[in-house]
C-alpha positions in Angstrom: 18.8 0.7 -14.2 15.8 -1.2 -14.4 12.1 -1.5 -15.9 9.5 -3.2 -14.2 6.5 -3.9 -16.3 3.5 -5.7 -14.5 -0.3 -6.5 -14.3 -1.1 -3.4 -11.6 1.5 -1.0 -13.9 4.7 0.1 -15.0 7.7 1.1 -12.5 10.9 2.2 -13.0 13.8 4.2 -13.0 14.3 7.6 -14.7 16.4 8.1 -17.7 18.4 6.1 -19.7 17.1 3.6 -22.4 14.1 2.9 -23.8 12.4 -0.4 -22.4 15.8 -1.1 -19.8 14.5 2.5 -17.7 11.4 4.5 -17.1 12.2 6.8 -20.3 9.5 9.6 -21.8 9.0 6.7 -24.7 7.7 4.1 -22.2 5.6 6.8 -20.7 3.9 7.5 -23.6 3.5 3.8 -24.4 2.1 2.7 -22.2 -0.2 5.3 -21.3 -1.3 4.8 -24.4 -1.9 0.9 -24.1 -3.9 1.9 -20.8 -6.0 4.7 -22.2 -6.7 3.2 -25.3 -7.9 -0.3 -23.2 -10.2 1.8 -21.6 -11.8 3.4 -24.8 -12.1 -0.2 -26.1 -13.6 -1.3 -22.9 -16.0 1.4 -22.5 -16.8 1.1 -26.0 -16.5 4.9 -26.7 -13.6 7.4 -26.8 -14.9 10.5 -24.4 -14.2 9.0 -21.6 -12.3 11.4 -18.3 -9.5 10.1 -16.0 -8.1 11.3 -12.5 -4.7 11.8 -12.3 -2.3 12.7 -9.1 1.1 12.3 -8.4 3.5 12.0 -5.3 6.4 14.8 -4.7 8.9 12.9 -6.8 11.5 15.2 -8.7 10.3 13.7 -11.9 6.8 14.3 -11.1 5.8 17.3 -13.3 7.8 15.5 -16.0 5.7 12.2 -16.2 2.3 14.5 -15.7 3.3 16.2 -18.7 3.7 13.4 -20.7 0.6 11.1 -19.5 -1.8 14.2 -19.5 -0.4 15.5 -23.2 -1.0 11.1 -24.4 -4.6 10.5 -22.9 -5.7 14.2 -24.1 -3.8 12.9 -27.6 -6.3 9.6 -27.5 -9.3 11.7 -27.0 -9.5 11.3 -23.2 -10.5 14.4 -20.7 -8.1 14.4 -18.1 -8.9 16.1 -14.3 -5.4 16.8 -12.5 -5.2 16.8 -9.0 -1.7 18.1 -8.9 0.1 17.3 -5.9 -1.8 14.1 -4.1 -1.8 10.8 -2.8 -2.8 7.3 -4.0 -5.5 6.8 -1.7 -6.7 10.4 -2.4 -6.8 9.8 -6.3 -8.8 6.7 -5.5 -11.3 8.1 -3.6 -11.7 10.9 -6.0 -12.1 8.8 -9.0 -15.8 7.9 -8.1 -16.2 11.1 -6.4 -16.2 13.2 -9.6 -17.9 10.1 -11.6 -15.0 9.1 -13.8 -13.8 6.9 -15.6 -10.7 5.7 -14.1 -7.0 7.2 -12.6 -3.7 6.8 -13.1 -1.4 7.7 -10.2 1.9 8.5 -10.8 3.7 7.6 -7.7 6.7 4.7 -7.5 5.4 4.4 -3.6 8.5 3.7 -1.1 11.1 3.4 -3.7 13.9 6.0 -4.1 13.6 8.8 -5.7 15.2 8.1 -9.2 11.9 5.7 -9.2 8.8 6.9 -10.9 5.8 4.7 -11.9 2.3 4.6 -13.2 -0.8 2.9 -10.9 -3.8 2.1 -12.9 -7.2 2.0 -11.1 -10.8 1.3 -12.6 -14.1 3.6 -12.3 -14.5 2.4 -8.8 -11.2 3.9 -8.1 -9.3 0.2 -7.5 -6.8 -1.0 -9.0 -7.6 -3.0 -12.2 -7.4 -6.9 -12.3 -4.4 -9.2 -13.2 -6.9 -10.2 -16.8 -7.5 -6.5 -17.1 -3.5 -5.9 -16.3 -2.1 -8.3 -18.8 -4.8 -7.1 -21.8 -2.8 -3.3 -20.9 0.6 -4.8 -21.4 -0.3 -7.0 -24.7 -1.5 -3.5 -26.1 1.8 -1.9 -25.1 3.5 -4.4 -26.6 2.0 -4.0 -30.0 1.6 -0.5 -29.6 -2.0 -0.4 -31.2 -3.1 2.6 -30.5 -5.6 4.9 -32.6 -5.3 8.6 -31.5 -7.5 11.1 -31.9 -7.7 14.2 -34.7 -7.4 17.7 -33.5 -11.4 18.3 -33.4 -11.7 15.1 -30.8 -8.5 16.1 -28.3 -9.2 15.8 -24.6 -9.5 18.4 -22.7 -7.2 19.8 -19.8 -8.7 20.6 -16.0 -7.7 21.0 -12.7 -9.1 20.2 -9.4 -7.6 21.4 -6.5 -9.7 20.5 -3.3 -9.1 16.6 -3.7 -7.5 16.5 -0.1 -10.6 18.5 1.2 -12.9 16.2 0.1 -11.3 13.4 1.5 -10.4 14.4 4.7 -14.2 15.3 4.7 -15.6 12.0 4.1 -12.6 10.3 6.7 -14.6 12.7 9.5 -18.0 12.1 8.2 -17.5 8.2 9.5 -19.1 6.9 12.6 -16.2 5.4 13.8 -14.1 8.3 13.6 -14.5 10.0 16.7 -13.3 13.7 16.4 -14.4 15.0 19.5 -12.8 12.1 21.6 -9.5 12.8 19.9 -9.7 16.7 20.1 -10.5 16.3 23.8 -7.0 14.6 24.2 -5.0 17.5 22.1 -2.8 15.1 21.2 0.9 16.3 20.0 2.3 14.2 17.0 5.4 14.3 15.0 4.7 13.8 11.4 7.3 12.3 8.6 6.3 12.3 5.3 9.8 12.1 3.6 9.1 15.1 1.7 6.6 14.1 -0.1 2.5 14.4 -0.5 1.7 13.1 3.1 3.9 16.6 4.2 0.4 18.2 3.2 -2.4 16.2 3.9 -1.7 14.3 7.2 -0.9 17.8 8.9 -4.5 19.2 7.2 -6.3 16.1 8.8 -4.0 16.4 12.1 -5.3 19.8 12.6 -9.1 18.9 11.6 -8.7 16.4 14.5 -7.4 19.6 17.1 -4.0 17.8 17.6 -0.9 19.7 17.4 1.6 19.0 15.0 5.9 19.0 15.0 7.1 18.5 11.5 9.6 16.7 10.5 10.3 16.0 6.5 6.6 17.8 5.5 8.1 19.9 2.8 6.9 17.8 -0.8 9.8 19.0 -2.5 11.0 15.3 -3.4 14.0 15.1 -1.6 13.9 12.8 0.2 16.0 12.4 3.4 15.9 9.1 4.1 15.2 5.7 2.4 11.5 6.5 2.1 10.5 2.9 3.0 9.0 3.4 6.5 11.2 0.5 8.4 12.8 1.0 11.8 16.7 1.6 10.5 15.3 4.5 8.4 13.3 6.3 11.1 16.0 7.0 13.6 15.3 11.0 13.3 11.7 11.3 14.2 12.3 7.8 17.3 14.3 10.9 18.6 12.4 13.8 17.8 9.0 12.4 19.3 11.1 11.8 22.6 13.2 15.4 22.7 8.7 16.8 21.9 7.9 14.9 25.0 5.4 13.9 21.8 2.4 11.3 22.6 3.5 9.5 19.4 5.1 9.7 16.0 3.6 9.4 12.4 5.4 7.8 9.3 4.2 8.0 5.8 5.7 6.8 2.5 5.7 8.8 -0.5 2.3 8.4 -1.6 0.5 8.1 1.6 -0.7 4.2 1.6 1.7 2.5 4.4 1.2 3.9 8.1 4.4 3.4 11.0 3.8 4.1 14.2 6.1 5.5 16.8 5.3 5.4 20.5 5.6 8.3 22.9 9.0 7.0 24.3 10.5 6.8 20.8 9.7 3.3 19.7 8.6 1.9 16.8 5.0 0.4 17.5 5.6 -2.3 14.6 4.3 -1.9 10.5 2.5 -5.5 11.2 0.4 -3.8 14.1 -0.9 -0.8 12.7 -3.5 -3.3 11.2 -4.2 -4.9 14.3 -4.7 -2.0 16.5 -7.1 -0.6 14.0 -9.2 -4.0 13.0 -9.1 -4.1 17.3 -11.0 -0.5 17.3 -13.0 -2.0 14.7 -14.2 -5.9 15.5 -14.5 -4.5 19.3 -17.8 -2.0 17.8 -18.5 -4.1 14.4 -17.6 -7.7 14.8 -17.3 -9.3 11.3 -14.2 -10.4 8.9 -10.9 -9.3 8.8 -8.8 -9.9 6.4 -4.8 -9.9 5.6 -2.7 -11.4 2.9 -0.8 -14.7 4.3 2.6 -13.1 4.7 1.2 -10.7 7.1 1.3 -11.2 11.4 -0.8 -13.9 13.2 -1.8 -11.2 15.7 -4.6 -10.2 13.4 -6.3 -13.3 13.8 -6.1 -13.8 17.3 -7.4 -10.0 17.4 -10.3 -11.5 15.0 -10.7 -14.0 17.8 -10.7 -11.8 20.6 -13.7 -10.5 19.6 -15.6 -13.3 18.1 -14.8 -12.4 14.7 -13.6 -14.3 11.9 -10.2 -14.0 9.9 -9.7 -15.3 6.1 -5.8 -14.9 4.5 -5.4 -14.1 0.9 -2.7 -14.6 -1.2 0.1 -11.5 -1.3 -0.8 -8.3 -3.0 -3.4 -5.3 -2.5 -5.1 -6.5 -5.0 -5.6 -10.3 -3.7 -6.5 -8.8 -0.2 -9.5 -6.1 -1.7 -10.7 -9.7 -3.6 -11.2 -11.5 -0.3 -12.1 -8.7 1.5 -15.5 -8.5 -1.0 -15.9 -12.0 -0.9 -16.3 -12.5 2.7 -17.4 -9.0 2.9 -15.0 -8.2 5.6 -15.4 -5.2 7.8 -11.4 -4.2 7.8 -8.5 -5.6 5.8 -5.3 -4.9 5.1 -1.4 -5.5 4.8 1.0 -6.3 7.3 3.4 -3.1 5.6 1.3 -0.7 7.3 -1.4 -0.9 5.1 -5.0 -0.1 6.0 -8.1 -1.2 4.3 -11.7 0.4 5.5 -14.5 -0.4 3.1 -16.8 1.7 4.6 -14.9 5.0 2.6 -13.4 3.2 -0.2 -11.0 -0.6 -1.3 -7.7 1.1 -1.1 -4.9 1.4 1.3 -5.6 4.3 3.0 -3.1 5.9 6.0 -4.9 9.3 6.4 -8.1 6.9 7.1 -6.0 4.6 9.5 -4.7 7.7 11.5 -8.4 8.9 12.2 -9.1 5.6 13.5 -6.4 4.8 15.0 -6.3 7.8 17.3 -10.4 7.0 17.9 -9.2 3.9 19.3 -6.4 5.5 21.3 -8.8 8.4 22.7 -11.7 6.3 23.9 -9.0 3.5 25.1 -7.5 6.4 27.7 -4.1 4.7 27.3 -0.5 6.0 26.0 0.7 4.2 22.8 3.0 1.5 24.5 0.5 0.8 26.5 -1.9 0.2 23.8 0.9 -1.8 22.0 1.5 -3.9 25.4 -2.5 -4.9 24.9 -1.2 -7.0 22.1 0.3 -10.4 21.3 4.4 -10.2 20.4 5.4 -11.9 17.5 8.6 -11.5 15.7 8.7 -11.8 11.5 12.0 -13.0 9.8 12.1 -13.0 5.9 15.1 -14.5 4.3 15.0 -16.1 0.3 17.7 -19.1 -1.2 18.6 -18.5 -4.9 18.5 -21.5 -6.7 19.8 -22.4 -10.0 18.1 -21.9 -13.0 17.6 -25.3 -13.8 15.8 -26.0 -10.8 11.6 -26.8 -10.9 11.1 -24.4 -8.1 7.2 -25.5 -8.0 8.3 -28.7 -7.8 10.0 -28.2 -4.7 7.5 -26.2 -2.9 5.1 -29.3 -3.6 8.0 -31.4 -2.4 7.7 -29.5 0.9 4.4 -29.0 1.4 4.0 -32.7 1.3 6.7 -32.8 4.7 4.0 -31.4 6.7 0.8 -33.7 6.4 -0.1 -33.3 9.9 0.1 -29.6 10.0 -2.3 -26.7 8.0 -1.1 -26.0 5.0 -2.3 -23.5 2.6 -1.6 -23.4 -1.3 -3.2 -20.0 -2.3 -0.1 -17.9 -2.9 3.1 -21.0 -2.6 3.0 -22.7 0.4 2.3 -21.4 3.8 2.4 -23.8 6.7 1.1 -23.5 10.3 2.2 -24.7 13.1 1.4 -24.3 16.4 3.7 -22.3 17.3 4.5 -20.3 14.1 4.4 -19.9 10.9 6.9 -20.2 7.3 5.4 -18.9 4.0 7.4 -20.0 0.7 7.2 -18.0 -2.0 9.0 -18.2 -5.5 9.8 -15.0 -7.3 8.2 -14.4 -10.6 11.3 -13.1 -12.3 14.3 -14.9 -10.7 14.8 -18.1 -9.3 14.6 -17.7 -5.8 12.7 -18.7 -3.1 11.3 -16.5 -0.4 11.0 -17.3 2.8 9.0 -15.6 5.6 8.3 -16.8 9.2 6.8 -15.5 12.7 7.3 -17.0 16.0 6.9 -15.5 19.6 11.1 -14.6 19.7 13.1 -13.2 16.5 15.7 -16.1 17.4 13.4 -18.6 16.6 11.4 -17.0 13.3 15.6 -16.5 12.0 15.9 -20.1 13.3 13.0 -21.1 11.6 14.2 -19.8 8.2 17.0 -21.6 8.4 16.2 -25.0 9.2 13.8 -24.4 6.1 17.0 -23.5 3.8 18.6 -26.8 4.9 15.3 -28.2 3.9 14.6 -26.9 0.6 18.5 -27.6 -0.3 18.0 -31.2 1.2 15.5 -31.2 -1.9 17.4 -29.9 -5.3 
């Protein structure tokens, strides 16, 4: 069904093919290419990798086969078992290794697998250090070890301990505030890895807990990305609970949805902004989103004298900035939370704890602490064009409508008005143009999206 081969990893589909699907071959492959890039950049072979996967079906299948290929180059390998990326990334440094893989294909369906590749500092590795991977997979110049110089095999079960430990340990996690409240929550982790740990940090916090999906058996019983049409189950269970609010988890734990206590969604774009508010109101510094992601962050920034800097789309991109500006809390408008202070990854188990700090010392209900907030309203619609067309060309052509407005050029062309927002963005593998807005109404960001169509056609 399809093969997806990039600078942060290889995703795909199970079965099938080699190089059309995610097949054992491309496995091997291109574990190998990332293993054996890692020997060559460490300049030695004894190196020692994390690894962890999500609750996917094919899970123990894809462990199998990376842990049997890095323990074929010579590479130790510490299995986590059952985890979460954010886990994996906070354990690589914690156990002094040399990198992780995480085997996870994140909110995709299940027939989805996929391999994450992250540095010694637990992050995932650069678009240089991405495309130097995929060159060796393409070759396939490996050099494997002989039997006396095989890795070795261990496992480490207590990764979720350790970092639900270090998520209390912070100072702006305040435990005692939220066990005062007792909160109750609905948790749905589709089945998967988050069915474990956000229940073990729930409980840690004294809240009590209604399950819903926690079972990591794979299954999983709805579209697993957390948007509103696939959360109808738990909008309903928080309200039949008489819950104080709903939590939503993908697969491998990185994307955080909210739902309120009378069933509503509390909106993927402002999970970010209600923690970077908790935040900039005790530490006021930098925040930082990618330029795709809502406005509300930065007038949240400006709320509280703080300063906002956009980066161009991607995790990766966002961590970047983040160091650059050393920014105090980052993130992606999908739900995604960035705290430095514990480690540069995307992080819901961290964004829980401090977003129920916030909501504890704040005193107010979870619509009320939504109402505290700006509204904007996102549309994202994309114009296929034909092959022949110079799709940079045309995003030049457009950016050069606007000269009295602020325009960016990091990642396409985003342009502000005063009002709101459109970000163009052309596809890397097809030629389309993707087209994202914001405005205070959903008519006019879907209007807005539109009149740009007309534009961009007005241009071919």
């Amino acid at each position: 069904m399809a093969l997806i081969k990039s600078i942060s990893g290889i995703r795909g589909t199970i079965g099938g093919k080699v190089d059309d699907n995610l097949t054992p071959i491309d496995i091997v492959k291109f574990t190998s290419a990332f293993g054996y890039w890692l020997q060559k950049t460490e300049n030695r072979k004894d190196l020692t990798l994390v690894i962890g996967r999500d609750a996917r079906i094919s899970g123990k299948m894809v462990n199998s086969l990376v842990t049997a290929t890095l323990q074929g180059l010579g590479i130790n390998v510490i299995d986590l078992g059952l985890s979460t990326t954010p886990t994996v990334e906070v354990m690589v440094p914690e156990l002094n290794t040399d990198g992780g893989i995480i085997l996870t294909a994140s909110h995709n369906p299940k027939q989805w697998n996929a391999l994450k590749l992250l540095n010694r500092k637990g992050e995932f590795i650069s678009g240089e250090d991405g495309t130097e991977v995929l060159k060796i997979a393409e070759t396939a110049d490996f050099n494997f070890a002989e039997v006396d110089e095989l890795g070795t095999y261990t496992t480490q079960e207590d990764g979720f301990d350790i970092h639900i430990q270090k998520i209390l340990d912070l100072p702006m996690v305040d435990a005692e505030a939220i066990k005062q409240k007792k909160f109750k929550i609905v948790v749905d982790a589709v089945n998967s890895t988050g069915g474990i740990a956000v229940p073990m940090l729930l409980e840690k916090l004294g809240c009590e807990v209604v399950e819903l999906y926690c079972e990591p058996n794979g299954h999983f019983p709805h579209n697993p990305e957390p948007l509103k049409e696939h959360l109808g189950d738990i909008c309903e269970l928080v309200k039949s609970e008489k819950a104080d609010m709903g939590i939503v988890v993908d697969p491998d734990v990185d994307r955080l949805a909210l739902v309120d206590e009378n069933g509503d969604l509390f909106g993927e774009e402002y999970t970010l902004v209600a923690v970077a508010d908790y935040i900039l109101k005790n530490k006021p510094g930098v925040a930082v989103s990618n330029l795709s992601s809502s406005r509300a962050l930065r007038d949240v920034a400006t709320r509280h004298e703080s300063t906002y800097f956009a980066s161009a789309v991607g995790e990766v991109n966002v961590v970047n900035v983040m160091k650059e500006k050393n920014a105090v809390i980052g993130g992606e408008g999908n739900g995604g939370i960035i705290y430095p202070e514990l480690h540069y990854g995307r992080d819901s188990l961290v964004g829980i704890a401090l977003f129920l700090s916030h909501l504890a010392l704040e005193n107010k209900t979870v619509s009320e602490l939504r109402a505290s907030y700006p509204d904007y309203f996102m549309g994202k619609k994309k114009i296929e064009l034909t092959p022949d067309i110079d799709v940079d060309g045309i995003l030049i052509k457009m950016k050069d409508l606007y000269p009295n407005d602020k325009v960016s050029i990091v990642d396409g062309v985003k342009i502000d008005f005063k009002e709101n927002w459109v970000h163009l963005r052309k596809s890397n593998t097809e030629p389309i143009i993707r087209i994202y807005t914001e405005a205070f109404s959903q008519t006019e960001a879907d209007g807005l999206g539109d009149e740009m169509i007309l534009k961009i056609k007005s241009l071919q």
